[in-house]
C-alpha positions as CSV (number, residue, x, y, z in Angstrom):
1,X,97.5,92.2,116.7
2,X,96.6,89.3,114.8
3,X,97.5,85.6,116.2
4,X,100.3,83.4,113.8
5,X,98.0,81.5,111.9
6,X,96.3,84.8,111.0
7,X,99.5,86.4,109.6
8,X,100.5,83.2,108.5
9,X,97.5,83.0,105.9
10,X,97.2,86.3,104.8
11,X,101.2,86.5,104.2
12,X,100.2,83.5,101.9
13,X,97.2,84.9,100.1
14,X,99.4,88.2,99.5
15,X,101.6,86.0,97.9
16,X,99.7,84.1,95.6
17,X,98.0,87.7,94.8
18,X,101.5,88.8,93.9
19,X,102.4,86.0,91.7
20,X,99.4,86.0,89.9
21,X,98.9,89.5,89.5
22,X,95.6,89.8,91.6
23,X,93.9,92.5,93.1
24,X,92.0,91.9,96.5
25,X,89.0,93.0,97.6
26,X,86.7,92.3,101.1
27,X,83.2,92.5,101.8
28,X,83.0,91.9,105.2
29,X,79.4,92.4,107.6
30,X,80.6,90.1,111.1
31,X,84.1,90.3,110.7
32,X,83.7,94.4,110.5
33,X,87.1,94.8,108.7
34,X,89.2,92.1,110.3
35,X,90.2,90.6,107.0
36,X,91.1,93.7,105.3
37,X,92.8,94.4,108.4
38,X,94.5,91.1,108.5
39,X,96.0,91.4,104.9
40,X,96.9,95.4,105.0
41,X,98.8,94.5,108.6
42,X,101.4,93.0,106.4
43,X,103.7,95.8,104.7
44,X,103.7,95.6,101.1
45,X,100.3,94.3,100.6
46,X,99.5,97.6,99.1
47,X,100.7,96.3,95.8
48,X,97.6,93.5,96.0
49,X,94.9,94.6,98.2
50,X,92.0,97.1,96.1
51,X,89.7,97.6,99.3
52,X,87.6,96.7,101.6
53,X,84.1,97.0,102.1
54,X,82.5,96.9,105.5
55,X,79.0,96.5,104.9
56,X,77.5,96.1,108.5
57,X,74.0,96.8,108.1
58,X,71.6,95.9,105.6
59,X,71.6,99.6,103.7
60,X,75.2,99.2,103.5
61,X,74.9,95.9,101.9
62,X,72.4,97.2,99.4
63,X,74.0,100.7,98.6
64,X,77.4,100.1,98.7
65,X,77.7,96.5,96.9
66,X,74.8,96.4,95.4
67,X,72.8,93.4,97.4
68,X,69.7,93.2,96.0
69,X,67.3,94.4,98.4
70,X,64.8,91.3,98.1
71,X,67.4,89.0,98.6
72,X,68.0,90.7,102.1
73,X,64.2,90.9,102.5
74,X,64.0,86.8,101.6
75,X,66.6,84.9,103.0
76,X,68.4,87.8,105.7
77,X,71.9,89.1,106.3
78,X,73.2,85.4,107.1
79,X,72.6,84.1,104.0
80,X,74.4,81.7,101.2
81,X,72.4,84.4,98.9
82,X,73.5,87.5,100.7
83,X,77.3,86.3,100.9
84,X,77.1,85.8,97.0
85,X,76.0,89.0,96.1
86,X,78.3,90.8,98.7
87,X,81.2,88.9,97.0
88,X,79.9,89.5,93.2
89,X,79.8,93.5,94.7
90,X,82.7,93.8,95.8
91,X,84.1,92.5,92.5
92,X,82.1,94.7,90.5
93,X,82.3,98.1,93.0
94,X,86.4,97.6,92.6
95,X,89.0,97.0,90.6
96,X,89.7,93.7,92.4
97,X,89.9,90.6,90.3
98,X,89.5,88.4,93.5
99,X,86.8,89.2,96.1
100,X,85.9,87.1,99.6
101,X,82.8,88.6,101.5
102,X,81.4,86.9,105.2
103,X,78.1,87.8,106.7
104,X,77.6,86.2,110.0
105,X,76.1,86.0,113.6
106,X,79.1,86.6,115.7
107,X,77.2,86.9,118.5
108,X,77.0,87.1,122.2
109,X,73.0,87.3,120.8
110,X,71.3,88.1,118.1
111,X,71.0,84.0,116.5
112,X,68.0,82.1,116.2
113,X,66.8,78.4,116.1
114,X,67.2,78.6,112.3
115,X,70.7,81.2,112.3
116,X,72.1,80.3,115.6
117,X,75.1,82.4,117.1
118,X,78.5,81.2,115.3
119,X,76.8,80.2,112.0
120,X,78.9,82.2,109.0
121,X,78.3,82.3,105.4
122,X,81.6,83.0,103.5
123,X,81.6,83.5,99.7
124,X,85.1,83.9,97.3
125,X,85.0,84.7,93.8
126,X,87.8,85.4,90.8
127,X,86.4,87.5,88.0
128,X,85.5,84.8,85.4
129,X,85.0,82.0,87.6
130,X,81.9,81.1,90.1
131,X,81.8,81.3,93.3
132,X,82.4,79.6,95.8
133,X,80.8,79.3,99.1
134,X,81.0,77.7,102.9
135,X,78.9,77.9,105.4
136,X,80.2,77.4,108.9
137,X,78.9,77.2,112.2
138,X,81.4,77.7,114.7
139,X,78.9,77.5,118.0
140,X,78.6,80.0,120.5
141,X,82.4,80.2,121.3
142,X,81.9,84.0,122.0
143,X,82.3,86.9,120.0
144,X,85.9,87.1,119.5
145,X,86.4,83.4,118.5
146,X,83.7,83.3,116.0
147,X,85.8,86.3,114.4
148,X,88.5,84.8,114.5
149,X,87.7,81.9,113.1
150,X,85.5,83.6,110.6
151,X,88.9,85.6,109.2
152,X,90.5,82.1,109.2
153,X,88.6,80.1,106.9
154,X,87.6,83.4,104.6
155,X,91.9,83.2,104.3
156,X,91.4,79.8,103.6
157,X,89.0,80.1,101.1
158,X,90.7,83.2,99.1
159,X,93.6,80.6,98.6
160,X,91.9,78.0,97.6
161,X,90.0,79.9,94.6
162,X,93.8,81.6,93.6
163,X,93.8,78.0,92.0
164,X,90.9,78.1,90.6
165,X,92.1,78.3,86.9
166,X,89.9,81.1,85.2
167,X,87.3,80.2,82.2
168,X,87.6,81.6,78.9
């Protein structure tokens, strides 16, 4: 279901989860699930994975993890802002202490001069740490590619802030 690189990844966050004793959560808007999907594809991940949130539309975003409604109304869906919040929710709606949320045009339409189809804001957080964020803008490759790629470097990013030491 998922190509190698995929299952390669999320085998690797799982483990890092494991051996730190992490719980996972997603917030996901363009990906619709993919990353959840991605990690729960792999048996035993139930030990590591909380949840996932899919938080499509802009309601969901705001009732279910708590995005603050003017920051939706200010600077959109596809946002630095709005993948922060969704990634700070989905910590705090859980019992995850490692979050990664992505909120994107995936396209074929729907982008803009300013939020062009492919563009991706991906945000991951461990409780007691910042967060970090990437923004990516994978061009109009078409809808499936920008998902994919989307799931790949919100992987990517999950691992890298497992080493993120936390703060006291």
């Amino acid at each position: 279901m998922f190509s190698a690189e995929i299952v390669k990844l999320a085998t690797e966050v799982l483990e890092l989860a494991r051996k730190n004793s992490y719980q996972i959560a997603t917030a996901e808007s363009c990906t619709g699930g993919l990353i959840i999907g991605a990690l729960t594809d792999i048996a035993g991940s139930s030990d590591v994975v909380d949840r996932g949130f899919v938080t499509y539309s802009n309601q969901a975003k705001h009732e279910t993890i708590l995005v603050n409604s003017q920051t939706l109304e200010k600077f959109g869906a596809v946002s630095k802002e709005t993948a922060l919040e969704m990634v700070d929710g989905a910590l705090n709606q859980s019992n995850a202490s490692i979050a990664v949320s992505v909120t994107g045009i995936a396209g074929p339409g729907g982008g803009s001069i300013d939020k062009p189809v492919g563009l991706v804001h991906i945000a991951a957080q461990k409780k007691g740490s910042i967060p970090t964020h990437q923004e990516a803008n994978f061009g109009d490759i078409g809808r499936s590619a920008v998902r994919e790629a989307t799931i790949i470097a919100a992987l990517k990013l999950l691992k890298e802030v497992i080493y993120i030491p936390r703060r006291t």
